[in-house]
PDB file of N, CA, C and O in Angstrom:
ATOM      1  N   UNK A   1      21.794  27.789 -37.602  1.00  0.00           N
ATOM      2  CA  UNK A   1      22.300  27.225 -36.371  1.00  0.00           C
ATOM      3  C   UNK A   1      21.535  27.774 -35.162  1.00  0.00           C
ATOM      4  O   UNK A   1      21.122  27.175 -34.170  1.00  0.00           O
ATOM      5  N   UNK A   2      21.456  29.016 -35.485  1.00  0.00           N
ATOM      6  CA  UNK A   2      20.641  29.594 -34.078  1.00  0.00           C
ATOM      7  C   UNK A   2      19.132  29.416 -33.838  1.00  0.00           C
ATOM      8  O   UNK A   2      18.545  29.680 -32.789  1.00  0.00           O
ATOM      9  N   UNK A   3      18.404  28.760 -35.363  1.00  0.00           N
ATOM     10  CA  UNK A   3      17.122  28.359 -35.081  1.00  0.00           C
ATOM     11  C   UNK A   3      17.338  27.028 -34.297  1.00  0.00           C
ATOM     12  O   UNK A   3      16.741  26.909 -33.228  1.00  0.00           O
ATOM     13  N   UNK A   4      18.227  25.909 -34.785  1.00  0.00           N
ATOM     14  CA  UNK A   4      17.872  24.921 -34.186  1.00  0.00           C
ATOM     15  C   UNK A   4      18.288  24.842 -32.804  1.00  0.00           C
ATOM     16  O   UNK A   4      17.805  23.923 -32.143  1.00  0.00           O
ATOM     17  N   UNK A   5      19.279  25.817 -32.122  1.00  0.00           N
ATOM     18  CA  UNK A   5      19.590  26.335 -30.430  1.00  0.00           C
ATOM     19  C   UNK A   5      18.006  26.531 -29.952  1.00  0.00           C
ATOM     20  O   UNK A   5      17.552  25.801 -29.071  1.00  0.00           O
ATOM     21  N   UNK A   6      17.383  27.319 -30.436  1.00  0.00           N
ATOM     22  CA  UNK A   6      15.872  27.736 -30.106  1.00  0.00           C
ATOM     23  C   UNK A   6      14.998  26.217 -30.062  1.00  0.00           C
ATOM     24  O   UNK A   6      14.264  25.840 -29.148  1.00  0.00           O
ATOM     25  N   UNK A   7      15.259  25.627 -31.094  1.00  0.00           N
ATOM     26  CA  UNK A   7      14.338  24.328 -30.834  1.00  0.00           C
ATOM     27  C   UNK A   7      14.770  23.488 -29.823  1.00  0.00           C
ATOM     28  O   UNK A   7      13.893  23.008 -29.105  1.00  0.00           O
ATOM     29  N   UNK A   8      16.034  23.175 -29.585  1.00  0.00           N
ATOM     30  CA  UNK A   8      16.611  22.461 -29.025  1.00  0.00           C
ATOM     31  C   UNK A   8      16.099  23.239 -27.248  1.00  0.00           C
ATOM     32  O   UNK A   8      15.640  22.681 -26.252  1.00  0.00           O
ATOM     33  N   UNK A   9      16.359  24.333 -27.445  1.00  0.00           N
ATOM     34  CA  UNK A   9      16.030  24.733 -25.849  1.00  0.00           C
ATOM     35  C   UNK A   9      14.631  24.678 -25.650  1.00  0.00           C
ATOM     36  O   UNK A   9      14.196  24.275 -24.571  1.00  0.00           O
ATOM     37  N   UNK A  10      13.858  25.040 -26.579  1.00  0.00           N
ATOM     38  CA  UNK A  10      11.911  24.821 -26.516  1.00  0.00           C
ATOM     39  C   UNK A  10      12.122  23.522 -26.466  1.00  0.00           C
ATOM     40  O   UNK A  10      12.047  23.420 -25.242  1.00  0.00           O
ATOM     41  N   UNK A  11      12.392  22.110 -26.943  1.00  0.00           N
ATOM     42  CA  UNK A  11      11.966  20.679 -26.600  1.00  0.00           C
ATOM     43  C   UNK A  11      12.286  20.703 -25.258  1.00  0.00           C
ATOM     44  O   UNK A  11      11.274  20.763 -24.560  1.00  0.00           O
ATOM     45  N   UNK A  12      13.454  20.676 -24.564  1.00  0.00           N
ATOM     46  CA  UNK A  12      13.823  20.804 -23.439  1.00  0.00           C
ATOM     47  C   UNK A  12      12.724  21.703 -22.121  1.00  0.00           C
ATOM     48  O   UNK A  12      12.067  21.418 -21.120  1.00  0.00           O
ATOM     49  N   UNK A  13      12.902  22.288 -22.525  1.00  0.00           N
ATOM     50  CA  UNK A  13      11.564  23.082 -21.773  1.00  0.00           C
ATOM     51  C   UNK A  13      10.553  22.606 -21.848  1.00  0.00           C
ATOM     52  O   UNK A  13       9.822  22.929 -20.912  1.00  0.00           O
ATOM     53  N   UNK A  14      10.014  21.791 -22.723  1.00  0.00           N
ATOM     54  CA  UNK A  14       8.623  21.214 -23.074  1.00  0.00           C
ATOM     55  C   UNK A  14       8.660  19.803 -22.054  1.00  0.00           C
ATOM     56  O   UNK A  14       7.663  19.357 -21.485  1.00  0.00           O
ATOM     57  N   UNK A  15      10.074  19.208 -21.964  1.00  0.00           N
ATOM     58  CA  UNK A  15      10.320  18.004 -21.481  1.00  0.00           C
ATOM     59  C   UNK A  15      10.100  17.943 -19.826  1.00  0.00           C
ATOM     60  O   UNK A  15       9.557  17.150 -19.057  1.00  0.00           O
ATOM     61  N   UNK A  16      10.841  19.251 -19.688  1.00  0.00           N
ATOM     62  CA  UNK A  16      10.846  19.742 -18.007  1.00  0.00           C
ATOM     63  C   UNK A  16      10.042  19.583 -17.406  1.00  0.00           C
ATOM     64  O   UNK A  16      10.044  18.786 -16.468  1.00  0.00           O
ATOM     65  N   UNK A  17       8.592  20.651 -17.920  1.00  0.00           N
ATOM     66  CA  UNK A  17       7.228  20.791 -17.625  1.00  0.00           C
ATOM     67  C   UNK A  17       6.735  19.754 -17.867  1.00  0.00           C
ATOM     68  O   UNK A  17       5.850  19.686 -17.014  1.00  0.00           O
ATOM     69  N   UNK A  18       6.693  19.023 -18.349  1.00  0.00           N
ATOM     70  CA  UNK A  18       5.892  17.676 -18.631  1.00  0.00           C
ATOM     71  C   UNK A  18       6.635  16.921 -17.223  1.00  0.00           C
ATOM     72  O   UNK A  18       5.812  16.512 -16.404  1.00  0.00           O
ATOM     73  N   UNK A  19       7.743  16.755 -16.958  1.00  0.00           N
ATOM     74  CA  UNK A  19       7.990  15.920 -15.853  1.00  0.00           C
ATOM     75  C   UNK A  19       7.425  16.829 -14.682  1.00  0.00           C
ATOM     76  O   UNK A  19       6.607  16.420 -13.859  1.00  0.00           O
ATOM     77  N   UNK A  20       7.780  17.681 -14.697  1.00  0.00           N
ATOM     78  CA  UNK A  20       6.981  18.334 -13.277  1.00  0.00           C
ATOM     79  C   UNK A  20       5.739  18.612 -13.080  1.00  0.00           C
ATOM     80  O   UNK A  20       5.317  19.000 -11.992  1.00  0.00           O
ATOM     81  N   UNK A  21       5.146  18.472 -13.931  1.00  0.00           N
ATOM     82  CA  UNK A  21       3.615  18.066 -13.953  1.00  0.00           C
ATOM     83  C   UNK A  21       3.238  16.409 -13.710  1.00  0.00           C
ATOM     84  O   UNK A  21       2.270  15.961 -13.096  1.00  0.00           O
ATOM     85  N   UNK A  22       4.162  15.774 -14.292  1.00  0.00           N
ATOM     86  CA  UNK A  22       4.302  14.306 -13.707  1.00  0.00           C
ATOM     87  C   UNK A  22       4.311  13.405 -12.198  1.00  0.00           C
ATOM     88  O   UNK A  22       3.893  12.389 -11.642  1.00  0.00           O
ATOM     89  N   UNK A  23       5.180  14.706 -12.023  1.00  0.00           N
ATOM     90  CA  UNK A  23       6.288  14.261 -10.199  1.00  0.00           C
ATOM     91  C   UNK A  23       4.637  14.899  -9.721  1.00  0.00           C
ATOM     92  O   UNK A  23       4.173  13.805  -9.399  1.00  0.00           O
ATOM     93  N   UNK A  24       3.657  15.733  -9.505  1.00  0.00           N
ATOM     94  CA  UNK A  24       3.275  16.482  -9.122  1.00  0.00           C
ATOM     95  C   UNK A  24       1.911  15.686  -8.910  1.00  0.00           C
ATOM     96  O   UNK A  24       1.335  15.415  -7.856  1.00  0.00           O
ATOM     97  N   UNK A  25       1.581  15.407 -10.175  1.00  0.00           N
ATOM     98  CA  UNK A  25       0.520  14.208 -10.015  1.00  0.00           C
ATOM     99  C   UNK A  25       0.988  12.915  -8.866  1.00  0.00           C
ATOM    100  O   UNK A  25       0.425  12.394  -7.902  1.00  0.00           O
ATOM    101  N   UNK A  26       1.951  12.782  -9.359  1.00  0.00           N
ATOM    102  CA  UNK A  26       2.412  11.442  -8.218  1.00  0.00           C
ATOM    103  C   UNK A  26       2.680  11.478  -6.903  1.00  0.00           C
ATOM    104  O   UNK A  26       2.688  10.534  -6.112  1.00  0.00           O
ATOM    105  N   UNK A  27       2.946  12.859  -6.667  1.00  0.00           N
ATOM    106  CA  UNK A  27       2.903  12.936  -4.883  1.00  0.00           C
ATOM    107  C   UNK A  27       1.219  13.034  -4.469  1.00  0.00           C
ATOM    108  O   UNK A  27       0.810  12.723  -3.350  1.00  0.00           O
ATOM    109  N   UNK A  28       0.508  13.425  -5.357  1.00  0.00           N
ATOM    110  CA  UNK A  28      -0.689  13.840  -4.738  1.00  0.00           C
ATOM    111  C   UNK A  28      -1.542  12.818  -4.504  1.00  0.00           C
ATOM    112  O   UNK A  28      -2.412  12.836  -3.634  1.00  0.00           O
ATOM    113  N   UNK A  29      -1.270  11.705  -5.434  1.00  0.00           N
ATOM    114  CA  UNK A  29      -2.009  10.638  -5.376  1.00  0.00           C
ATOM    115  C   UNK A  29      -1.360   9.436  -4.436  1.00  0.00           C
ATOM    116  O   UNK A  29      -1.894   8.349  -4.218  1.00  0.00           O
ATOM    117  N   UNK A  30       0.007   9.922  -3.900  1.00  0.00           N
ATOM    118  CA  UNK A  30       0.555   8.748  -2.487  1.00  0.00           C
ATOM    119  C   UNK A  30      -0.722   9.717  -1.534  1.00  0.00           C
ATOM    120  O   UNK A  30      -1.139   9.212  -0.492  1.00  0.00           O
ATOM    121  N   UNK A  31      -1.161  10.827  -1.898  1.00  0.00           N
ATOM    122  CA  UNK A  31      -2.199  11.334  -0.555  1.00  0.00           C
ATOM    123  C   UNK A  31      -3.028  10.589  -0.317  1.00  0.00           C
ATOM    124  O   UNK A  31      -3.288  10.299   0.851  1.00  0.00           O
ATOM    125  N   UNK A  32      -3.876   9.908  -1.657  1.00  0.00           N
ATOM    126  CA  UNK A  32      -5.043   9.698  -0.730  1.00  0.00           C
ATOM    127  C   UNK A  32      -5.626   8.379  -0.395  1.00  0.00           C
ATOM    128  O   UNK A  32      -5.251   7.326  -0.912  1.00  0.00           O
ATOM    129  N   UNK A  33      -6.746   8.506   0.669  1.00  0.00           N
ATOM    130  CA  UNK A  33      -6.934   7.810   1.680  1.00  0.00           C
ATOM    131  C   UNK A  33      -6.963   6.418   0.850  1.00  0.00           C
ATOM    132  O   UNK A  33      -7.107   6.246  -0.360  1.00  0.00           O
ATOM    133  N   UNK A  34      -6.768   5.435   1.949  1.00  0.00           N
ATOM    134  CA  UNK A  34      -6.889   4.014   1.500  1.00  0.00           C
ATOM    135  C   UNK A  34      -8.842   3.553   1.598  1.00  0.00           C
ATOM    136  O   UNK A  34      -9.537   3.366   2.597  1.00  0.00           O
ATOM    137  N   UNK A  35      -9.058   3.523   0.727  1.00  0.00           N
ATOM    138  CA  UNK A  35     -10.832   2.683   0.693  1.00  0.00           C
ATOM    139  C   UNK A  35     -10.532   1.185   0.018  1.00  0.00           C
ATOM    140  O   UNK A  35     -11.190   0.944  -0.995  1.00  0.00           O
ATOM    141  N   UNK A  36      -9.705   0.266   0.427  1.00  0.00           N
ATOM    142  CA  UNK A  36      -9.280  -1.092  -0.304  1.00  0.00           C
ATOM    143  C   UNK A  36     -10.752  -1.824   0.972  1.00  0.00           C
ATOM    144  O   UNK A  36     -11.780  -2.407   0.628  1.00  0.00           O
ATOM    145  N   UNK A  37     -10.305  -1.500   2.352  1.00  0.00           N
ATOM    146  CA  UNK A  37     -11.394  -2.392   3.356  1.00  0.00           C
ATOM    147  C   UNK A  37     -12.133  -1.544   4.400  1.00  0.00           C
ATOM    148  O   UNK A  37     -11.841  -0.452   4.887  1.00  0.00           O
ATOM    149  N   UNK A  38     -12.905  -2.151   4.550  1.00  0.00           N
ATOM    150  CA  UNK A  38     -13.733  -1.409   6.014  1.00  0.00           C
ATOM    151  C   UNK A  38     -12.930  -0.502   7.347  1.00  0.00           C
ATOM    152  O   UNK A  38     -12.929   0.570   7.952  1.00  0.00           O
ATOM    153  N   UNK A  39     -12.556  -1.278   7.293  1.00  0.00           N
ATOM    154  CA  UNK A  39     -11.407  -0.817   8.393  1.00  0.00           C
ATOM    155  C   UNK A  39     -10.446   0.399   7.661  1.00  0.00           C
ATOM    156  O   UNK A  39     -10.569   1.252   8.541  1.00  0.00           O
ATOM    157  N   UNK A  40      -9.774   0.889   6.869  1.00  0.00           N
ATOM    158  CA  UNK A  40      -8.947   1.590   6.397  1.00  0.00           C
ATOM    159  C   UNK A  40     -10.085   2.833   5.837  1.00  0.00           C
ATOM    160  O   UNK A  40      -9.865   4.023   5.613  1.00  0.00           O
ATOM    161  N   UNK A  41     -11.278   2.095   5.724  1.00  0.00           N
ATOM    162  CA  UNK A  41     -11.912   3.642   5.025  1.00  0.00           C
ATOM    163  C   UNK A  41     -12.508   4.140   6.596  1.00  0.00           C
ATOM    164  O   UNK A  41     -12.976   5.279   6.612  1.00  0.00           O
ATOM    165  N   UNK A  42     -12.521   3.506   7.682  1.00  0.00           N
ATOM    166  CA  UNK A  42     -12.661   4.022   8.688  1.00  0.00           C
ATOM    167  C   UNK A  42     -11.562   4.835   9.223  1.00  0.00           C
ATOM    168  O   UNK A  42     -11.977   5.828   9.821  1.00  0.00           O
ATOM    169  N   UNK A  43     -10.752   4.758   9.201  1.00  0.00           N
ATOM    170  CA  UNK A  43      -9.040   5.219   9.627  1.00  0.00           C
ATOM    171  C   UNK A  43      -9.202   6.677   8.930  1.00  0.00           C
ATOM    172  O   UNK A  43      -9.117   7.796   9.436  1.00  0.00           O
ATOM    173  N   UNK A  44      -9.489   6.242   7.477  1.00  0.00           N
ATOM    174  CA  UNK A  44      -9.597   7.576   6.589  1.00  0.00           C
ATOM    175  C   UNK A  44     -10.808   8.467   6.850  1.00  0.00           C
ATOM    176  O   UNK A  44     -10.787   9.576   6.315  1.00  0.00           O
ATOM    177  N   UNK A  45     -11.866   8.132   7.603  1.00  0.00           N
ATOM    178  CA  UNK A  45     -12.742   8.907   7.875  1.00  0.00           C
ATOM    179  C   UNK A  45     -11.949   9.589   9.182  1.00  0.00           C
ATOM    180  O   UNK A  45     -11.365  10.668   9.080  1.00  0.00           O
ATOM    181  N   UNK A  46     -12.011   8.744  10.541  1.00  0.00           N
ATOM    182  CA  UNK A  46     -11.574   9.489  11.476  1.00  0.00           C
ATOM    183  C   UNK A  46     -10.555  10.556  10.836  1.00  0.00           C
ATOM    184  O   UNK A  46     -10.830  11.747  10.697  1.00  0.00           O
ATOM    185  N   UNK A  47      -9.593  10.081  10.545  1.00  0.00           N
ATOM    186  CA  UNK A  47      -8.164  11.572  10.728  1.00  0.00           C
ATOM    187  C   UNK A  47      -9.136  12.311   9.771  1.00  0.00           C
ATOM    188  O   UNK A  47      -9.405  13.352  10.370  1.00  0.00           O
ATOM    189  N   UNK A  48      -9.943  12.300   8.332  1.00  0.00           N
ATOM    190  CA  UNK A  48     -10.163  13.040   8.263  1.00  0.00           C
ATOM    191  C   UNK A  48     -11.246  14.080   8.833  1.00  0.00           C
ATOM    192  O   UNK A  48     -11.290  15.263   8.496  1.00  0.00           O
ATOM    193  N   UNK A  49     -12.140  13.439   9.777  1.00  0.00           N
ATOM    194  CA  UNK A  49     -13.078  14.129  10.356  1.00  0.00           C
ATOM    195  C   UNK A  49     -12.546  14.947  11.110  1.00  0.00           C
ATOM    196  O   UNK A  49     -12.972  16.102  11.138  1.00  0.00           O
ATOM    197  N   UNK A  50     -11.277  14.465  12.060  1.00  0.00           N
ATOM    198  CA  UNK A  50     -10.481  14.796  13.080  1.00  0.00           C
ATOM    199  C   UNK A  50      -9.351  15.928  12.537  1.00  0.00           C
ATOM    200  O   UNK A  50      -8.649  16.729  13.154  1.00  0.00           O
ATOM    201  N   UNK A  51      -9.469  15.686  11.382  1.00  0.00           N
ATOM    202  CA  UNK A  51      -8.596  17.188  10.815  1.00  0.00           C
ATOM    203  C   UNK A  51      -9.665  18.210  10.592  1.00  0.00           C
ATOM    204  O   UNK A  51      -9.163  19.154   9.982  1.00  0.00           O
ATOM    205  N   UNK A  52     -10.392  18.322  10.733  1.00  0.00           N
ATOM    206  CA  UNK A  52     -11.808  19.390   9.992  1.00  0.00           C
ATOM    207  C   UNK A  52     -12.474  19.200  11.565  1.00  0.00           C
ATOM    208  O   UNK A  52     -13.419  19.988  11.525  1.00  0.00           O
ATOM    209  N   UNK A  53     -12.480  18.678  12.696  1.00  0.00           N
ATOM    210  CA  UNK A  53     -13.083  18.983  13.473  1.00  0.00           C
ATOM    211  C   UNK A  53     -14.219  18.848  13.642  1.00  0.00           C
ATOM    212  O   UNK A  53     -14.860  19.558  14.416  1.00  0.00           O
ATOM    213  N   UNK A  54     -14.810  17.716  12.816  1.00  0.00           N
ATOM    214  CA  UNK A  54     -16.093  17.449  12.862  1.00  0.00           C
ATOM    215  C   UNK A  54     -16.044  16.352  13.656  1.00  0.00           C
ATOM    216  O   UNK A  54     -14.959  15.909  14.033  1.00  0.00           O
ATOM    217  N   UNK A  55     -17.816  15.499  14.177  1.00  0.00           N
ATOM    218  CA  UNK A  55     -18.019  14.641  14.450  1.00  0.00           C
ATOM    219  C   UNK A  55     -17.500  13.144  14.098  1.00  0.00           C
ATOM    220  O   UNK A  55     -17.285  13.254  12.891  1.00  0.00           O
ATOM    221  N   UNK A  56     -17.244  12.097  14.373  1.00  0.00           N
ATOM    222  CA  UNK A  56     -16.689  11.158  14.224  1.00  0.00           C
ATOM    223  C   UNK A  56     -18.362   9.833  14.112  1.00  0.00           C
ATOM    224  O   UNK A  56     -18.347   8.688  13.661  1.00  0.00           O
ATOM    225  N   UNK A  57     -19.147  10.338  14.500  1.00  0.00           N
ATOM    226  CA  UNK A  57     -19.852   9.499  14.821  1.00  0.00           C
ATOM    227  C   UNK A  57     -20.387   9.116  13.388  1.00  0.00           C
ATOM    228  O   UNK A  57     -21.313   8.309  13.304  1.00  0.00           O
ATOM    229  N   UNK A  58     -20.060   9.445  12.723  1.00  0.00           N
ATOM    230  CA  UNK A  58     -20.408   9.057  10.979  1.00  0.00           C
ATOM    231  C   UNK A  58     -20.030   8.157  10.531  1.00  0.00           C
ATOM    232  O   UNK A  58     -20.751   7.351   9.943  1.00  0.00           O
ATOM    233  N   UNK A  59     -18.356   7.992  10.734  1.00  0.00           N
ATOM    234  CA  UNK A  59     -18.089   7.306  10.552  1.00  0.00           C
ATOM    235  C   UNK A  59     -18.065   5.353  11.254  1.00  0.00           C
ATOM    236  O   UNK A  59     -17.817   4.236  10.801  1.00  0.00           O
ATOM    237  N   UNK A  60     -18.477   5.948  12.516  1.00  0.00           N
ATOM    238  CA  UNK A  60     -18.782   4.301  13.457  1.00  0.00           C
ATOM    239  C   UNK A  60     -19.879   3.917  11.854  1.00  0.00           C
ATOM    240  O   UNK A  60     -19.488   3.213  10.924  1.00  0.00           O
ATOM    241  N   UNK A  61     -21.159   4.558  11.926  1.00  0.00           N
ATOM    242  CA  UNK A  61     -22.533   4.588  11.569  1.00  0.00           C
ATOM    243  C   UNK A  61     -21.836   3.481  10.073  1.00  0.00           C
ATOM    244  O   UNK A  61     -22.166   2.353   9.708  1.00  0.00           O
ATOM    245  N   UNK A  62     -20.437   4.777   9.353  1.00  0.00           N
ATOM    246  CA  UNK A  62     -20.211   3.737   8.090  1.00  0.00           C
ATOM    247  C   UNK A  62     -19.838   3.029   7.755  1.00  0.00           C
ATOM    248  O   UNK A  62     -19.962   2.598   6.608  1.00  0.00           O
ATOM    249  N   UNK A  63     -18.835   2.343   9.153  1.00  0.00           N
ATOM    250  CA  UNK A  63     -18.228   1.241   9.319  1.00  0.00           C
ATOM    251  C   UNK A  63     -19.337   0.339   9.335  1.00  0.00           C
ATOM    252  O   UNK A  63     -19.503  -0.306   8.299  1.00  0.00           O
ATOM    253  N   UNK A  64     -20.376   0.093  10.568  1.00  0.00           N
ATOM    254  CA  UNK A  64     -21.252  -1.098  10.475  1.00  0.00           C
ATOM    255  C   UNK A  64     -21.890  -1.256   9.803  1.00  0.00           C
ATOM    256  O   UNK A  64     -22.549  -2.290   9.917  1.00  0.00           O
ATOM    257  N   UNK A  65     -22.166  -0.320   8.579  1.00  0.00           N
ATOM    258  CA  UNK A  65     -22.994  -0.223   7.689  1.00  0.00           C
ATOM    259  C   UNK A  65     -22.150  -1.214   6.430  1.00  0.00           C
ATOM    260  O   UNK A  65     -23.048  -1.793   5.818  1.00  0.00           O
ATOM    261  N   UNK A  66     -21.111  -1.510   5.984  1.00  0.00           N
ATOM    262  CA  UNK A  66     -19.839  -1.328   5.809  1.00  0.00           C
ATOM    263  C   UNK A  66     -19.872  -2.969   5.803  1.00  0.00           C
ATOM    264  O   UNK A  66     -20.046  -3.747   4.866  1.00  0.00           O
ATOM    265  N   UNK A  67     -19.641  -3.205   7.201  1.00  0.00           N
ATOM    266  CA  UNK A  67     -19.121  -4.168   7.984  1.00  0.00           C
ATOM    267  C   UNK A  67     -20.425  -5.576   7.384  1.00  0.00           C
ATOM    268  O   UNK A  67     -20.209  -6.762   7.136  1.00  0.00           O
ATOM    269  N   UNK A  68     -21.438  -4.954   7.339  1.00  0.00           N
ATOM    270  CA  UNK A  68     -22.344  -5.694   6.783  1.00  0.00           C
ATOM    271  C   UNK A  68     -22.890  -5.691   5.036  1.00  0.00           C
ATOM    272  O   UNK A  68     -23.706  -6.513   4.618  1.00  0.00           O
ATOM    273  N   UNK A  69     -22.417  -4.875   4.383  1.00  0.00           N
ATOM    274  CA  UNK A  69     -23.027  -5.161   3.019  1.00  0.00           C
ATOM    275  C   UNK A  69     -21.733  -4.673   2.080  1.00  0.00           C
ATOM    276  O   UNK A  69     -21.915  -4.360   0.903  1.00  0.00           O
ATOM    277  N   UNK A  70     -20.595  -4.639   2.615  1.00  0.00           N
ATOM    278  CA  UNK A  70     -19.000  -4.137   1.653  1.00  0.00           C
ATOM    279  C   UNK A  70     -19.446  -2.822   0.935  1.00  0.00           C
ATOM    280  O   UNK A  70     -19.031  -2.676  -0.214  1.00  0.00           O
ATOM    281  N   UNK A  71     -20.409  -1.640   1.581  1.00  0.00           N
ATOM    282  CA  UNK A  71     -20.509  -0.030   1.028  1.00  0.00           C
ATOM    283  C   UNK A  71     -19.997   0.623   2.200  1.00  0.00           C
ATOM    284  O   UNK A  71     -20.010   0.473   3.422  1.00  0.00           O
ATOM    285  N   UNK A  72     -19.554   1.382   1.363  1.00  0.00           N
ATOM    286  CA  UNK A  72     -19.157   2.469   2.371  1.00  0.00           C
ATOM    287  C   UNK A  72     -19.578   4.084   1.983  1.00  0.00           C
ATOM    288  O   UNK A  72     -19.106   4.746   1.059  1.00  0.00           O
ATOM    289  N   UNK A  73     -20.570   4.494   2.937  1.00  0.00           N
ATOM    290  CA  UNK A  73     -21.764   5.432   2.613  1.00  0.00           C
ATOM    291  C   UNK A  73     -21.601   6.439   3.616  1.00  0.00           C
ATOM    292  O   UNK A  73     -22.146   6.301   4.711  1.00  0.00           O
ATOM    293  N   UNK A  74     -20.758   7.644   3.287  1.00  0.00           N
ATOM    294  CA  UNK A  74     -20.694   8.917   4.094  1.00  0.00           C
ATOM    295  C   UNK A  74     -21.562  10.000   3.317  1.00  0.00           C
ATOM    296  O   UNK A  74     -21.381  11.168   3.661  1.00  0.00           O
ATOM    297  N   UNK A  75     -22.232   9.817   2.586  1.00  0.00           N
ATOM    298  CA  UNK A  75     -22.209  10.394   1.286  1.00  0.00           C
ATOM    299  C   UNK A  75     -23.491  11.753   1.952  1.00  0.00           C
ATOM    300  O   UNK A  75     -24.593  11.926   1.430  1.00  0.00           O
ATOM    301  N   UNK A  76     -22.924  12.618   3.271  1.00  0.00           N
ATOM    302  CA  UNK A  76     -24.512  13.433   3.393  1.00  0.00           C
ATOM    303  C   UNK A  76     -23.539  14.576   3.760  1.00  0.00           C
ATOM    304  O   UNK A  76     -23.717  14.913   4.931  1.00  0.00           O
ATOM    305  N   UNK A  77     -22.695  15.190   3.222  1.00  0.00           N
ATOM    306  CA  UNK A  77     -22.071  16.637   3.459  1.00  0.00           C
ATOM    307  C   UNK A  77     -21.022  16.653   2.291  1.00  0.00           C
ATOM    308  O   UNK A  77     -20.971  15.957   1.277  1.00  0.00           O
ATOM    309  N   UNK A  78     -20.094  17.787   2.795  1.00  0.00           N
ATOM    310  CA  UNK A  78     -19.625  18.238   1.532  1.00  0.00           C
ATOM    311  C   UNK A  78     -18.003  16.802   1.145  1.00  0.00           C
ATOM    312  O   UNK A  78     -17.239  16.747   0.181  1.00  0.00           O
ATOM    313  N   UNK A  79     -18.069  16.169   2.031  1.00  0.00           N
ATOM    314  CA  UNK A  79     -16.698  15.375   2.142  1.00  0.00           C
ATOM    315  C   UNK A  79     -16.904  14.035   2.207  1.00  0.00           C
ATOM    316  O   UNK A  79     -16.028  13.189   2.390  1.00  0.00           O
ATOM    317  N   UNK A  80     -18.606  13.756   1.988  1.00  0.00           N
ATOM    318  CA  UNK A  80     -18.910  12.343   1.506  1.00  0.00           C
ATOM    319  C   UNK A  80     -18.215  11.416   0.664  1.00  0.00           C
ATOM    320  O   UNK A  80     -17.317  11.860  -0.051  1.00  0.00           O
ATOM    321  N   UNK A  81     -18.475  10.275   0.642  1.00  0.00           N
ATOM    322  CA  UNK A  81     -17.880   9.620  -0.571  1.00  0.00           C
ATOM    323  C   UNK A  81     -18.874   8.375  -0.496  1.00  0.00           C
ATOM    324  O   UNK A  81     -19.579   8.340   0.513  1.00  0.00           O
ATOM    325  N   UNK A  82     -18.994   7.572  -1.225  1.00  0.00           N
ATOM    326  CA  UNK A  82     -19.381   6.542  -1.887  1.00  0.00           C
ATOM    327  C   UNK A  82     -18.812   5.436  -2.358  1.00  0.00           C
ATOM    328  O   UNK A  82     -18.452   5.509  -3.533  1.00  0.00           O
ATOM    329  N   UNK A  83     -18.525   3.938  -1.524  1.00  0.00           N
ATOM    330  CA  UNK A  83     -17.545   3.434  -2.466  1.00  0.00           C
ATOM    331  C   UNK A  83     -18.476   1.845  -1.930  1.00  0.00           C
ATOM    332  O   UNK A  83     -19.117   1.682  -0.892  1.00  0.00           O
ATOM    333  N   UNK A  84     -18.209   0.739  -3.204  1.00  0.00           N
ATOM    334  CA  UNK A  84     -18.999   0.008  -3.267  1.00  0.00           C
ATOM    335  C   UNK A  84     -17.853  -1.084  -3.134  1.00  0.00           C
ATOM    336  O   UNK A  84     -16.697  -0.659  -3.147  1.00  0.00           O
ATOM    337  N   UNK A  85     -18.045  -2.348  -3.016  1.00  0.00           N
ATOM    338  CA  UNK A  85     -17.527  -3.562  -3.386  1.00  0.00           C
ATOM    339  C   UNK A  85     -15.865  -3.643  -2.307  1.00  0.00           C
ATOM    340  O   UNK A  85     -14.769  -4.074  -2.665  1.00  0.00           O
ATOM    341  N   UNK A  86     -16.290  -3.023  -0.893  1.00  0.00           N
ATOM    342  CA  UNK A  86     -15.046  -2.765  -0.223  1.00  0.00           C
ATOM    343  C   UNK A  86     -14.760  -3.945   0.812  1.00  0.00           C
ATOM    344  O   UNK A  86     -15.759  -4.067   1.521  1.00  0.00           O
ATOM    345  N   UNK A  87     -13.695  -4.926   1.185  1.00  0.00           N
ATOM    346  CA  UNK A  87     -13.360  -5.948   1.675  1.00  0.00           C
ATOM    347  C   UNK A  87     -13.969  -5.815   2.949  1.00  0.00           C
ATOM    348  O   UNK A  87     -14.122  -4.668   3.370  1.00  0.00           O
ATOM    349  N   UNK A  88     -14.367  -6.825   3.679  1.00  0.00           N
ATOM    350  CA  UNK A  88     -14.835  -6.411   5.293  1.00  0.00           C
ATOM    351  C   UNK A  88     -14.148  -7.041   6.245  1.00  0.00           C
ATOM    352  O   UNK A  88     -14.417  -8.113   6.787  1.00  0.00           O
ATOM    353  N   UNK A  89     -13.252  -6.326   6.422  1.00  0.00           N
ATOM    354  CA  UNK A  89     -12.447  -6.645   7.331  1.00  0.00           C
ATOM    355  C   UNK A  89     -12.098  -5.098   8.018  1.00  0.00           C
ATOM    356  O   UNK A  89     -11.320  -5.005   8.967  1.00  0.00           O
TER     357      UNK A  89
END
């Protein structure tokens, strides 16, 4: 009887951690930025340039860049990104 108390409390515990590793993934990923269109990966550049205190002017540069061929090309420091096939609007 007292082995299967032990199993019964190890599945349970196994179940826990698995959801809170779950919930944990899922808040992190409502974080991040929207890259669906031109415009939103611009939004996501400013606040994030504007949280780090950097220049903004990167992002104008990746909007029109952007605005004309659906890439979106920050891709020259440590917080670049790369994203292809993005709506232009």
């Amino acid at each position: 009887m007292q082995q299967i108390s032990r199993a019964v409390v190890l599945v349970a515990a196994l179940i826990a951690m698995t959801d809170l590793a779950t919930a944990r993934d899922a808040r992190s990923g409502a974080r991040q930025p929207d890259f669906s269109t031109c415009s939103s990966a611009r939004h996501a550049c400013v606040v994030g340039t504007a949280r780090r205190g950097h220049s903004q002017g990167g992002c104008e540069r990746a909007y029109r860049t952007c605005m004309a061929s659906g890439t979106w090309d920050t891709y020259d420091g440590m917080y670049g990104r790369r994203v292809s096939g993005l709506a232009r609007r």
